[in-house]
N, CA, C and O atoms as a GROMACS GRO file, in nm:
protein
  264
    1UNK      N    1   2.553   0.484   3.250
    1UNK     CA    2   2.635   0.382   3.189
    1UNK      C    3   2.765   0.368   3.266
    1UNK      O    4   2.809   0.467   3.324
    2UNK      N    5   2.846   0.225   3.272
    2UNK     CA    6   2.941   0.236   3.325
    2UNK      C    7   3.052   0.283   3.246
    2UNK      O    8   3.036   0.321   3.130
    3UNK      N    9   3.164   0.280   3.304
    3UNK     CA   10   3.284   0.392   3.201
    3UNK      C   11   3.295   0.215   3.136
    3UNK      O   12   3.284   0.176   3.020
    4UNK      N   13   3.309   0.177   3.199
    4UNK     CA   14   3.383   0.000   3.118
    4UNK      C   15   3.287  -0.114   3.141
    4UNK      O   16   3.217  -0.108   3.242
    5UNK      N   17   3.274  -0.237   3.044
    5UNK     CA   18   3.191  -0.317   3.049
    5UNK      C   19   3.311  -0.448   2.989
    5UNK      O   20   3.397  -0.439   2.902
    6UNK      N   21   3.270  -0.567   3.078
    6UNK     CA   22   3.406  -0.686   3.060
    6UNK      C   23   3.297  -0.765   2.976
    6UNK      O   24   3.185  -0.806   3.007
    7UNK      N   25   3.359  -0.771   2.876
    7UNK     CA   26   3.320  -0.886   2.757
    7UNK      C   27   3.398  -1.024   2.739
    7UNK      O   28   3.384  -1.114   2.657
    8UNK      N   29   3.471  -1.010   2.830
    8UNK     CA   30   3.606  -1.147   2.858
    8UNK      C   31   3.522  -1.304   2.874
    8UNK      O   32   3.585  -1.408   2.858
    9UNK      N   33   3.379  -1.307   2.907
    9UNK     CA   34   3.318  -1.399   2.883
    9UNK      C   35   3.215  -1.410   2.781
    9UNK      O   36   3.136  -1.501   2.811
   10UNK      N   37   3.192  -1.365   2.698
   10UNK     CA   38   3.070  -1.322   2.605
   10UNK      C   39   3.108  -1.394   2.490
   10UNK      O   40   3.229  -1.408   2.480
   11UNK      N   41   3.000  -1.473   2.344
   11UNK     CA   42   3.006  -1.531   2.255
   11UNK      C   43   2.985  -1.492   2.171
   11UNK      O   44   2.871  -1.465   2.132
   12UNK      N   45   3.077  -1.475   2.116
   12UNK     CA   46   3.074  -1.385   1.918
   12UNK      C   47   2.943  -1.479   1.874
   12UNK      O   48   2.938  -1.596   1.913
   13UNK      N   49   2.850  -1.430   1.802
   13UNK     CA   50   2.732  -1.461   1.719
   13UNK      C   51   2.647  -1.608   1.782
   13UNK      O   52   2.624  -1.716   1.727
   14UNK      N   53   2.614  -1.557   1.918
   14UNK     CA   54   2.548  -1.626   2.003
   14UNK      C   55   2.372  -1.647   1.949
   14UNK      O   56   2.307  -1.751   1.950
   15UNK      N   57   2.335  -1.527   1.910
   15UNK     CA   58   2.218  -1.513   1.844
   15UNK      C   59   2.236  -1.449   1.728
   15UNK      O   60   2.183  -1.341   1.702
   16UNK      N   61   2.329  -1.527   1.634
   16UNK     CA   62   2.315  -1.499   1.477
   16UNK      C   63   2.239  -1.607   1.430
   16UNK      O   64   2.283  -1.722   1.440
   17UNK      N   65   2.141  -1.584   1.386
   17UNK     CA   66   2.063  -1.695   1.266
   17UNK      C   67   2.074  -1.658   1.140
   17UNK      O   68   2.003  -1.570   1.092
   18UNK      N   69   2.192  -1.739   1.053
   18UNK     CA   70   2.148  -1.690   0.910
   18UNK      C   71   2.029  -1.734   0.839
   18UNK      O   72   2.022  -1.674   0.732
   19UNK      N   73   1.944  -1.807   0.854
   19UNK     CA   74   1.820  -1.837   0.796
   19UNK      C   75   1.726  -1.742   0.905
   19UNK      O   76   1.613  -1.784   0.932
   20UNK      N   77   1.753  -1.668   0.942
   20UNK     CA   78   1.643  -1.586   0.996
   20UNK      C   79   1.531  -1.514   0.920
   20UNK      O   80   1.586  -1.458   0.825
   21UNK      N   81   1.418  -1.494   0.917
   21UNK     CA   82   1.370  -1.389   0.809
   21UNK      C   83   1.304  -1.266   0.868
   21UNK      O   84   1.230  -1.253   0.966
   22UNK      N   85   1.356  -1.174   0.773
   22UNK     CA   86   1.309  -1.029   0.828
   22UNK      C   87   1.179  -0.989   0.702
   22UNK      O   88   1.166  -1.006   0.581
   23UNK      N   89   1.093  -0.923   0.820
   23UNK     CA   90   1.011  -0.844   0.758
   23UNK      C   91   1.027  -0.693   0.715
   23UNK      O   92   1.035  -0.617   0.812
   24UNK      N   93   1.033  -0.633   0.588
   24UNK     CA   94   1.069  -0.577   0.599
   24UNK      C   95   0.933  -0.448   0.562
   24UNK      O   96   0.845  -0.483   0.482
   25UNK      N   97   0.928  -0.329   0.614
   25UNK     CA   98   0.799  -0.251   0.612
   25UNK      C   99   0.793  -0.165   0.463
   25UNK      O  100   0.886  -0.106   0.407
   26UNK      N  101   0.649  -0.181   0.418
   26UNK     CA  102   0.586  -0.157   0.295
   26UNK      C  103   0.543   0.003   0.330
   26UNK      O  104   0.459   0.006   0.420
   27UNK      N  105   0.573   0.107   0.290
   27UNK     CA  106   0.521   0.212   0.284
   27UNK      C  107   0.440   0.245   0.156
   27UNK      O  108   0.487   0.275   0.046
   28UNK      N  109   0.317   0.234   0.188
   28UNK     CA  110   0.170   0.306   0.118
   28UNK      C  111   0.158   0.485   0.149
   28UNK      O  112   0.166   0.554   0.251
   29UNK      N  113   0.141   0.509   0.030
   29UNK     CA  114   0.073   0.634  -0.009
   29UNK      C  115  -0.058   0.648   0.091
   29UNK      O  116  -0.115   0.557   0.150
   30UNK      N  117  -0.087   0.774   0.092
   30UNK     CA  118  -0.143   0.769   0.211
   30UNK      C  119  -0.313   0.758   0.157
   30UNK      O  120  -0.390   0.705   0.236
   31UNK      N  121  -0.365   0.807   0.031
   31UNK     CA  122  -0.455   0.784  -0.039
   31UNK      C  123  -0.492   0.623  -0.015
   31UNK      O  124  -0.595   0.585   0.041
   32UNK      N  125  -0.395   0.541  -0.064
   32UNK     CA  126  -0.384   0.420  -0.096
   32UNK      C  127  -0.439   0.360   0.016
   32UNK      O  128  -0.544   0.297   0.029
   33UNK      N  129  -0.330   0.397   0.114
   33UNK     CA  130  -0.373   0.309   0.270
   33UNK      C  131  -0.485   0.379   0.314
   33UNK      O  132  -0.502   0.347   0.432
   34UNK      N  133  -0.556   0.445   0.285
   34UNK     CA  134  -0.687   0.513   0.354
   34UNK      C  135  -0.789   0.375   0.271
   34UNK      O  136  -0.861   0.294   0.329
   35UNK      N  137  -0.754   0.392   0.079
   35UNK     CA  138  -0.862   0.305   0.035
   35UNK      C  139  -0.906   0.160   0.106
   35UNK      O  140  -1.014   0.109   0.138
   36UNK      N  141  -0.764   0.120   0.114
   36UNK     CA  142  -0.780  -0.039   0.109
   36UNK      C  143  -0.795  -0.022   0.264
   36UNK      O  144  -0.825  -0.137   0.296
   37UNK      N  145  -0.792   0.045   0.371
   37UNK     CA  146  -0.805  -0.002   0.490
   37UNK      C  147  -0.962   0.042   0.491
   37UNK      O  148  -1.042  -0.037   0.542
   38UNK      N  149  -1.001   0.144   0.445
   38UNK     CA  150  -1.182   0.129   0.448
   38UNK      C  151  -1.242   0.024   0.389
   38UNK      O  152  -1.355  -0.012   0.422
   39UNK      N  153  -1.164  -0.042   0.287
   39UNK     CA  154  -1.246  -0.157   0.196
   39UNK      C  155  -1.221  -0.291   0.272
   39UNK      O  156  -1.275  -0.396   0.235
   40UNK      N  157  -1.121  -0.283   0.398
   40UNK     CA  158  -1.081  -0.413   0.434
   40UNK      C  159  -1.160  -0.447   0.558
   40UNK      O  160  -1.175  -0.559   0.606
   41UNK      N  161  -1.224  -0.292   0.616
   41UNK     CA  162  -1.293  -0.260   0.775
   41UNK      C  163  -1.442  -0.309   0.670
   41UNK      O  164  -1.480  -0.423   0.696
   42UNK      N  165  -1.499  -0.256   0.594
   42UNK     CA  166  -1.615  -0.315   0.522
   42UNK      C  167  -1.629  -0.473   0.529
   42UNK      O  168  -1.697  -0.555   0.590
   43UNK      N  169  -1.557  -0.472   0.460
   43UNK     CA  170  -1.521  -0.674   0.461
   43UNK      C  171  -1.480  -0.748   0.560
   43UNK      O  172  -1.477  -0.870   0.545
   44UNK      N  173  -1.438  -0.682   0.693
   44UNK     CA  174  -1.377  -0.770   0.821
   44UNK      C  175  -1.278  -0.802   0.825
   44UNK      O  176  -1.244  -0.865   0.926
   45UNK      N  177  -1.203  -0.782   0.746
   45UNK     CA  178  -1.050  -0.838   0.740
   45UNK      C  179  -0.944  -0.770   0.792
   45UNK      O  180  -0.944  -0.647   0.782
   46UNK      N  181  -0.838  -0.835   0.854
   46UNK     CA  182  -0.701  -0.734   0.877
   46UNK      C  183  -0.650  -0.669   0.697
   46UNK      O  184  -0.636  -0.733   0.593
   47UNK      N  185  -0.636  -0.532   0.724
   47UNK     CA  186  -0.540  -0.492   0.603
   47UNK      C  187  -0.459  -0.565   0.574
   47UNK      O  188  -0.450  -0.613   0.461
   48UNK      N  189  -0.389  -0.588   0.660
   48UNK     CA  190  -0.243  -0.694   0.594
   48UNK      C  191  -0.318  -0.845   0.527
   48UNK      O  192  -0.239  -0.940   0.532
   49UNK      N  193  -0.397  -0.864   0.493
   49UNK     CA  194  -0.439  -1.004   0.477
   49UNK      C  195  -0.495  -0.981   0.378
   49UNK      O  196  -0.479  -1.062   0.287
   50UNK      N  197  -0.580  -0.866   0.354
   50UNK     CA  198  -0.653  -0.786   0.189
   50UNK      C  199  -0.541  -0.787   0.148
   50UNK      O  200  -0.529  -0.880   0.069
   51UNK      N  201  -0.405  -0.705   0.164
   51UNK     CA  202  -0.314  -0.681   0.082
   51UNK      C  203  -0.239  -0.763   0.068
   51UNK      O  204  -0.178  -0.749  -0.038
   52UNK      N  205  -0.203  -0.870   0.141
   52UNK     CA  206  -0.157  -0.970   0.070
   52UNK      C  207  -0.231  -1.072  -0.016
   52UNK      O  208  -0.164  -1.141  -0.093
   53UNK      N  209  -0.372  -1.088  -0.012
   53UNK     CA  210  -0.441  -1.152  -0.079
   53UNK      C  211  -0.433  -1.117  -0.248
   53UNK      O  212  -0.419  -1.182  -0.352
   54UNK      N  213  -0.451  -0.963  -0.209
   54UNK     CA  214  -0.441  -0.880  -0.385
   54UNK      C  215  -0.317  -0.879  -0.398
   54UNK      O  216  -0.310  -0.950  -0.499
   55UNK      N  217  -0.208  -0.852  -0.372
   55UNK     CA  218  -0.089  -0.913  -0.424
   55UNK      C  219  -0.045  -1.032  -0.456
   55UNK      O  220   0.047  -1.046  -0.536
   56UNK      N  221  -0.125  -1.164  -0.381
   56UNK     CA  222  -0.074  -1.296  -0.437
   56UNK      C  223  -0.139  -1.331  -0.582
   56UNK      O  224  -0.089  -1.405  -0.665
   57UNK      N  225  -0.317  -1.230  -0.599
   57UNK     CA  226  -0.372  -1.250  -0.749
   57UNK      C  227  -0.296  -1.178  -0.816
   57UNK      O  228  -0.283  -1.244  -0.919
   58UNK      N  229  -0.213  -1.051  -0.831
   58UNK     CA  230  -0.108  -0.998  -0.886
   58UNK      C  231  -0.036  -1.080  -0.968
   58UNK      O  232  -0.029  -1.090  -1.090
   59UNK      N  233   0.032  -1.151  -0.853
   59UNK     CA  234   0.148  -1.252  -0.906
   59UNK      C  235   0.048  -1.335  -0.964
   59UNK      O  236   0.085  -1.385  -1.069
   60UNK      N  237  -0.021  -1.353  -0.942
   60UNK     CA  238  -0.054  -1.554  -1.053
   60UNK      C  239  -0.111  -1.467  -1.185
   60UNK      O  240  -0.097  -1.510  -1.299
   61UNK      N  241  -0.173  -1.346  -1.157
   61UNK     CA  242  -0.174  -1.259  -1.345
   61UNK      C  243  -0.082  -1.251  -1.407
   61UNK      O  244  -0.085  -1.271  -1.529
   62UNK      N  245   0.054  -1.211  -1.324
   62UNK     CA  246   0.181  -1.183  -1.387
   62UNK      C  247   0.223  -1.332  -1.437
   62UNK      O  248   0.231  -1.353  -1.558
   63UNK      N  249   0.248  -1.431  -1.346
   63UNK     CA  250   0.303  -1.552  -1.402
   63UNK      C  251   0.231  -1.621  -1.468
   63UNK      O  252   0.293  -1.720  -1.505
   64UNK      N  253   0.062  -1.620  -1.526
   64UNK     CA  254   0.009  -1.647  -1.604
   64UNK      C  255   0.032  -1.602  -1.770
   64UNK      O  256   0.015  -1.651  -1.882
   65UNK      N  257   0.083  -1.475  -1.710
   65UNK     CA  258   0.112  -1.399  -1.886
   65UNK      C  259   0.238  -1.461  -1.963
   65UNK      O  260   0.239  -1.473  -2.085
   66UNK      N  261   0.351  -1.502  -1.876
   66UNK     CA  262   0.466  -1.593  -1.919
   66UNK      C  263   0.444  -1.656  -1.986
   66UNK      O  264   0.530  -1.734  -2.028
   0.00000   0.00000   0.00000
């Protein structure tokens, strides 16, 4: 590294996006992620696409009960 670095030309929040969106990571039990990733390799599917699938029927049970 150098001892000094000149920032005398550089732009405060050059790559700030406030509408940016972050993903943020889901930690599964390790039981859990063993089930659904054998049940998702059975069926062909990416895990992430089983589990979001069963989470979006989640929600429409939940907002059905309202």
């Amino acid at each position: 590294m150098r001892e000094e670095y000149d920032f005398s030309k550089g732009e405060r929040g050059k790559f700030f996006n406030p509408n940016a969106k972050k993903n943020i990571p889901i930690y599964l039990e390790a039981e859990v992620l063993d089930y659904f990733a054998a049940k998702a390799k059975t069926k062909g599917v990416e895990l992430n696409t089983m589990v979001n699938d069963l989470l979006k029927k989640d929600i429409a049970l939940i907002e059905g009960v309202k």
